[in-house]
N, C-alpha and C positions, 0 to 999 in steps of 0.2 A: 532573506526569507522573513517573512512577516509576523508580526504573532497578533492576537487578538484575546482580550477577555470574554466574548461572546460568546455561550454555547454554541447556537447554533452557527456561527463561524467554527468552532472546534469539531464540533462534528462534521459539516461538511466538509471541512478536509480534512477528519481521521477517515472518513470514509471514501477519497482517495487514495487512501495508502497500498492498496494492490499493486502488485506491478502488472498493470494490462497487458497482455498479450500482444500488441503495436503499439506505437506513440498515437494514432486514428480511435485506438478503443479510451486511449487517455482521456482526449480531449473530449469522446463523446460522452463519458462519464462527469467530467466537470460539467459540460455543458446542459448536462439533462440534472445535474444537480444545482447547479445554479439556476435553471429555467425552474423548477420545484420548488424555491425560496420567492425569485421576485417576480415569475409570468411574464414572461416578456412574450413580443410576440413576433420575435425570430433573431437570432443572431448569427455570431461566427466567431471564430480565432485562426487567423491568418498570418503563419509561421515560415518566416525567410527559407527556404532551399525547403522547406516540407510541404506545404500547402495548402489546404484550407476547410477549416470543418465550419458545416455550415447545418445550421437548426432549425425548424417551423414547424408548421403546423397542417393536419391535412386530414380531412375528414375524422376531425375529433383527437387527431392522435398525431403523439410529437415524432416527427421524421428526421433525420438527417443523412447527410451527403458528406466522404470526403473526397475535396477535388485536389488531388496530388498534382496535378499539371495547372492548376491556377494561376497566374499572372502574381507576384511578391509584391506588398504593398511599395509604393514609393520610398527608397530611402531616405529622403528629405523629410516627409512626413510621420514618418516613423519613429525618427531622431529628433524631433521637433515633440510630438507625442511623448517620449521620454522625457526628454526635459521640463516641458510642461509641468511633469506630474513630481519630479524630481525637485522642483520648485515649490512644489506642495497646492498647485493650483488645478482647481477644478478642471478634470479632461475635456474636451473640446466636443460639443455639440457639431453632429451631421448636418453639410449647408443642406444634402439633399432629405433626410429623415429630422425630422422636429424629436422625435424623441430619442434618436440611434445615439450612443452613447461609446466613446473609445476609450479602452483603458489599456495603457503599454503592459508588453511581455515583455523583461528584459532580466538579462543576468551580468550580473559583474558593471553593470552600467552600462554595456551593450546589448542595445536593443534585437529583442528575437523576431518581434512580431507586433499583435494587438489582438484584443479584446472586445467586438462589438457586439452593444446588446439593444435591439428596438424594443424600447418598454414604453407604456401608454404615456409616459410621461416622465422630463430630465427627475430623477431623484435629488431630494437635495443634499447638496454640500457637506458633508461631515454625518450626513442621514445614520440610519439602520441600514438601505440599499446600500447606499452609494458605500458605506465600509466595509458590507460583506464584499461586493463586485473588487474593489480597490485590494482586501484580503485573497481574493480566491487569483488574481493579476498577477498578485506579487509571489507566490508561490507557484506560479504556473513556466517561471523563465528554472529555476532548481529541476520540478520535473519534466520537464523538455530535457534538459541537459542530462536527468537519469538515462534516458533513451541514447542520448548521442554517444553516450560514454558507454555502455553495453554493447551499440553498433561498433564505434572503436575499437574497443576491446579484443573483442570478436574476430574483428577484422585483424590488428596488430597481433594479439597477445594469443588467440585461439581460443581464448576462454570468456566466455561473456558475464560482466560484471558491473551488478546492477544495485544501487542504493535500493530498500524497502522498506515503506511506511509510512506514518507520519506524526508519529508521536513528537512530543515538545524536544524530549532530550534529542531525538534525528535531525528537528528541523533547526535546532540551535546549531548543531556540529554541521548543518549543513550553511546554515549563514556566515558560520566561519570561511568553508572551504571556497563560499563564492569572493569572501573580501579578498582570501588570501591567494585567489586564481589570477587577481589585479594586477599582482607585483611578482616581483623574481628572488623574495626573501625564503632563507633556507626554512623550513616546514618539518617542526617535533612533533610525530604522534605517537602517545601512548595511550595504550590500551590492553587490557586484558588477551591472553589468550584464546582464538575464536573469534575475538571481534573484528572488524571489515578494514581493517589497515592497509591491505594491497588495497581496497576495493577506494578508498578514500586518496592511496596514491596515484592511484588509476587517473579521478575527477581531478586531483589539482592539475596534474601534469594534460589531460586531455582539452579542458576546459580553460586553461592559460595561453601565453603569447606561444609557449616553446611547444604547443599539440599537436606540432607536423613534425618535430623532431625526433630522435630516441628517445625510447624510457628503456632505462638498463637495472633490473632489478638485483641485487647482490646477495646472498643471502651470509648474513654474516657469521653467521656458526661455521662454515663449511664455503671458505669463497674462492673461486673462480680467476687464480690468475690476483694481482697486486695494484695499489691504487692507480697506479698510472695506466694501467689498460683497463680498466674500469671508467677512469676519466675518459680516456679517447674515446671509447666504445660511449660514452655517452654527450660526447662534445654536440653543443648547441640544442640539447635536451635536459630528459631529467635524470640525475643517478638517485635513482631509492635504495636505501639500505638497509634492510630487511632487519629485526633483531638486532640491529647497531649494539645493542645491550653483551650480546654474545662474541662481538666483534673482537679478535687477539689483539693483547695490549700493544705490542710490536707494529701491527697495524692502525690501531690508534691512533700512534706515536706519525707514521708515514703520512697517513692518507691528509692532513692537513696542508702537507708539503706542495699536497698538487691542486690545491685549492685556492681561491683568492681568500685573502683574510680580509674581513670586514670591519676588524679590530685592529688592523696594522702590525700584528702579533709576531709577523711574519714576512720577510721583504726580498726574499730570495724563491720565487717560486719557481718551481719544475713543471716548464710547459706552457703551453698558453692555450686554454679551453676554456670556455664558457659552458659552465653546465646550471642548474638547479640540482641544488640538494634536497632530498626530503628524507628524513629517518624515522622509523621507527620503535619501542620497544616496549617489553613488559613489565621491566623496573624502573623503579627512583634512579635516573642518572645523576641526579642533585647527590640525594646519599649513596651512592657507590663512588661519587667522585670524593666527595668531601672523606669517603673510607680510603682514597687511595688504590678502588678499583676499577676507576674508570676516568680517562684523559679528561680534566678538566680546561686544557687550550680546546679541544674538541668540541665539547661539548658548548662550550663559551662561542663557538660557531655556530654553533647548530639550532641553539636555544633560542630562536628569534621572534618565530612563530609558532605557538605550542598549541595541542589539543587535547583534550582528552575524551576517549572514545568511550561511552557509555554501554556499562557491559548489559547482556539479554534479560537478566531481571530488573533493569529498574526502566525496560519498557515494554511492560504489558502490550498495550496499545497496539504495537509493532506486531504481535505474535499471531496474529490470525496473518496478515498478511504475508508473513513468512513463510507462514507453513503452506499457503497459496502458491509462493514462490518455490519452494522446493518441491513441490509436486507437480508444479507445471516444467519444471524443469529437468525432471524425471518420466516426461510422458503422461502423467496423468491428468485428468480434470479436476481444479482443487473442488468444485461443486458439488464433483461424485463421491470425492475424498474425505474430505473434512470436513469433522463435526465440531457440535456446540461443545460436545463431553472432549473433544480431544485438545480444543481451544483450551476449554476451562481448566484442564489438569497442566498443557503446557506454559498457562501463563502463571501457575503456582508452584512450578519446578523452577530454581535456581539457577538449574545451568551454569555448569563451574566451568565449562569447555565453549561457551557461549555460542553463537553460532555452528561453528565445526559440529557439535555435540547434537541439536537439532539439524542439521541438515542429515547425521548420517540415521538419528532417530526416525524422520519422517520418509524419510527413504525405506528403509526397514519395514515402515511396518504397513508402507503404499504396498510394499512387494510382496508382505507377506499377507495381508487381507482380500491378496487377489483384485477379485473386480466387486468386494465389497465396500462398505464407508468404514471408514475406521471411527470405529465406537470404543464405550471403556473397554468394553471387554475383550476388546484386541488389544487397547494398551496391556490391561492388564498380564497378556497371555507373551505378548511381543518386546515391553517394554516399559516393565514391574517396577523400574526405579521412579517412574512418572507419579507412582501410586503406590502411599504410604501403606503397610502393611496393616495397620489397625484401621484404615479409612474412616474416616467418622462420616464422609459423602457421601453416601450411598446413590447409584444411579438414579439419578433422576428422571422421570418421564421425560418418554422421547429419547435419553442419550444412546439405547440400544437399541433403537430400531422401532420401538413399540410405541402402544397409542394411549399411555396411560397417562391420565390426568385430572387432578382434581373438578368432578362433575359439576359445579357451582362457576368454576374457571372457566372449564372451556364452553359450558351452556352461553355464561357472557358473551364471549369472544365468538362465538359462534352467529349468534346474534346477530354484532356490531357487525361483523363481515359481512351477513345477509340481509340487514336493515338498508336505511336510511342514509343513514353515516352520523346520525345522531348521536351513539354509541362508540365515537371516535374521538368527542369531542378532549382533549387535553393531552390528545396522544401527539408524538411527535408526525411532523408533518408526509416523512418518507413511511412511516409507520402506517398511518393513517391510509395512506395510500396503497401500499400491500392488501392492510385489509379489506378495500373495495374491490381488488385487483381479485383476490382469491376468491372473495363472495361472485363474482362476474364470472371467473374461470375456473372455478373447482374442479368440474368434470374433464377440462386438459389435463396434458401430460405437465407439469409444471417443476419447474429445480428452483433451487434461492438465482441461480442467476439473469434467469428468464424475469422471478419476481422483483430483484435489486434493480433491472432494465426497467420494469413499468415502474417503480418506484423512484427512481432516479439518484438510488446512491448505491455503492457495491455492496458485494454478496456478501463480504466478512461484519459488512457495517451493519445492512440490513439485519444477518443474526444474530448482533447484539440488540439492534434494537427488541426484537424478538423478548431476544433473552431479558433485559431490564424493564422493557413496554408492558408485555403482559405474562412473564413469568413461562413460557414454553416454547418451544422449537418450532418453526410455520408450519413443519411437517406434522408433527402433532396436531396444530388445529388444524391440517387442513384434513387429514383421517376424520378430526370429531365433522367438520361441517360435512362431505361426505357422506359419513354415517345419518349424520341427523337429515338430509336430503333422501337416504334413502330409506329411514323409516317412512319419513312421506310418500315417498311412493307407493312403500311395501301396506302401510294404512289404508292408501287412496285406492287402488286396482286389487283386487285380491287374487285376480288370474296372470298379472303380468309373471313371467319366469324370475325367479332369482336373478338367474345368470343376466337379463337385460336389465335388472336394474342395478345391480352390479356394474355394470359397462355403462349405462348412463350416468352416476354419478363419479368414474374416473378411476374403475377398479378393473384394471384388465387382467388383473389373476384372482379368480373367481377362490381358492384357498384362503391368497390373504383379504379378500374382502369378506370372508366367514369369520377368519380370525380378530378381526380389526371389530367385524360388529358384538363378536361373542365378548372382546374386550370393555368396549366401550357401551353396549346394553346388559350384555350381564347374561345374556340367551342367544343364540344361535337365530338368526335371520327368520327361518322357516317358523320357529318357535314365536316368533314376536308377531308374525302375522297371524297364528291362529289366534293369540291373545285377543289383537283387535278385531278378528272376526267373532270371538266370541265375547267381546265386550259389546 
């Protein structure tokens, strides 16, 4: 996986860190956020055994298709494509499109797929294009394989288990897991309590040579029978072992026996199986061995390939999409679910229990807000550890549901949405675009993900842009544009009814759009029209 110094490379791909709903919602989100930076003027990505998402353009407005029964690009060409680029040499210009441009999808050095983009013209060489397109390529073989590994899972294990996000510390442990999927070298992960350790035993062992074999997980506090039927049970696959850390000394001492040693340590072995090892734990094996509490011929095995898994606070980044993923994974919509306020507090809790500890937080308090959005004040009410007892934060507009906001703020923004687009200038570019999008559409029914779609980057990402662009939640402006739409009305016609202008500018419960203007003018609807009749 790739990394880049570029903003706007970092951004577009923190703003794929969602786990889409299909691998086809993946690729359409790359694809409308790549088409958002360079305008091309149609492309596609075309994935071995998945099929083909393909992008254009059609009466104003960007369309796509996915073709699951497509035709696989050529394998010859494909692995050619790879190499090419693995060379470090410029992707290979379309004989049939002068400007179509291919860039390889591949993991682990095995090619997935490609990347084609018709842009008015080849970018060049080492450009600002040509390194986002080569950026968003190379990160796009990891999340493919998030998907295959969840379908797996799923399939093998009963349980579906899915990499999220795309923060630096993710996509570094994830560049690991693709080198180390190469080879058949034993695999150390430690990490914190909570963090995704099955979920990373999962990838290596899926996404390796041994993926059609056994995976036999052991858990070693509490295991299952003795090394030698653990070995068999996982011959010509992988044995993971859970908490190795927890693992009785006695066993320690055995489980070596039925293993090849790679140190020679060992020349009498019991059995003959081919397995992969991977371990786990949440201590220092180094200091428990060197104390004398933990086998150090063992561990002198084991210790080949190490990682360390980066616990839920030192990646913010990550935490909108999380909390997306465990509420879609609980039946919810995270769109309907989750907010700016519930983001903001979760990404300032520490999380000692690190994932475990949020999934069963966001669970809680999907179930218990019903079919409302969890705002503070259901943390507050559901899940008080989130929220320091002296707060010094107090809710912000917009985080409960309300339309309060500084009048000078949203008069701007109000504006900028309903102008020109003059009023955009310096904003970021998916930003920018929301706010034409809402200025056009105000009067629809509209959610962040409907507006993330015309924007062309996701819903978690779009509300931070939100949150840092112009300091408020879309919901919030789009109450004030509303409002300020329907003082015009209410100014302009002095016989039209409340209630239709209510419903013409996108208020279909005629209560909160009393509330919403008593808010945000300061008087009640009816009241502000006799003003201007009598001005």
């Amino acid at each position: 996986m790739a990394f880049s110094s570029d903003p706007k490379v970092d951004a577009l791909l923190h703003g794929l860190g969602d786990a889409h709903r299909t691998l086809p919602d993946l690729l359409e989100a790359v694809m409308r956020a790549v088409a958002a930076q360079v305008a091309p003027r149609g492309g596609s990505i075309r994935l071995r055994g998945h099929g083909t998402l393909v992008i254009g353009h059609h009466g104003g407005q960007t369309v796509s298709d996915w073709l699951s029964e497509s035709p696989e690009p050529a394998a010859q060409s494909i692995d050619a494509l790879v190499a090419t680029q693995i060379a470090g040499i410029h992707p290979t210009e379309s004989a049939s499109t002068a400007g179509e441009q291919a860039y390889a999808i591949a993991y682990a050095g095995q090619p997935l797929g490609e990347l084609r983009l018709d842009l008015p013209s080849p970018p060049p060489p080492g450009g600002a294009v040509d390194g986002l397109i080569r950026q968003v390529a190379a990160n796009l073989g990891p999340l493919v394989k998030r998907y295959e590994v969840r379908r797996w899972s799923e399939a093998r294990l009963g349980c579906p288990m899915m990499l999220v996000g795309m923060s630096r510390p993710l996509r570094t442990l994830e560049r690991f897991l693709e080198i180390a999927t190469r080879g058949d070298l034993p695999v150390l992960l430690r990490g914190e309590f909570g963090t995704e350790k099955a979920q990373l035993a999962a990838t290596l062992h899926c996404c390796g040579a041994r993926g059609d074999g056994p995976f036999v997980q052991i858990n070693c506090a509490e295991p299952d029978g003795g090394p030698g039927a653990w070995v068999d049970r996982a011959a010509g696959g992988t044995l993971y072992l859970d908490d190795i850390d927890a693992l009785d000394p006695k066993l320690q001492r055995q489980l070596p026996q039925y293993l090849p040693s790679r140190l020679g340590q060992w020349l009498d072995r019991r059995g003959d199986r081919s397995v992969r090892v991977i371990a786990s734990t949440t201590a220092d094996l180094h200091a428990r061995a060197a104390e004398g509490r933990f086998s150090r011929a063992l561990l002198a095995e084991l210790d080949y390939l190490s990682a360390t898994i980066p616990p839920l606070r030192e990646r913010a980044a990550d935490i909108a999409a999380l909390i997306g993923h465990v509420l879609e994974r609980n039946g919810y919509r995270a769109e309907d679910k989750r907010t700016d306020a519930l983001v903001s507090l979760c990404q300032a809790h520490d999380w000692p229990e690190n994932l475990f500890e949020l999934d069963r937080t966001i669970a809680r308090l999907a179930v218990m807000t019903e079919g409302r959005p969890i705002d503070r004040r259901a943390v507050r009410d559901h899940a008080p550890g989130l929220v320091a007892d002296d707060d010094p934060d107090p809710p912000r507009y917009g985080d409960d549901g309300d339309d309060e906001a500084p009048a000078a703020d949203a008069a701007r923004w109000v504006r900028a949405a309903l102008g020109d687009g003059s009023g955009t200038q310096g904003l970021h570019d998916a930003l920018a675009r929301a706010l034409s999008h809402l200025g056009r559409h105000f009067a629809d029914p509209l959610s962040i993900g409907q507006l993330a779609w015309a924007a062309g980057v996701s819903p978690s990402h779009l509300s931070f842009l939100f949150r840092s662009g112009i300091g408020m939640p879309f919901k919030t402006l789009l109450a004030h544009i509303r409002i300020h739409k329907a003082c015009e009305l209410l100014g302009g016609d002095h016989r039209r009814p409340v209630t239709d202008v209510a419903l013409s500018v996108g208020f279909a419960d005629l209560s909160h759009f009393e509330r919403s203007f008593r808010r945000i003018v300061g008087q009640p609807p009816r009241a502000f029209r006799r003003a201007q009749v009598g001005g």
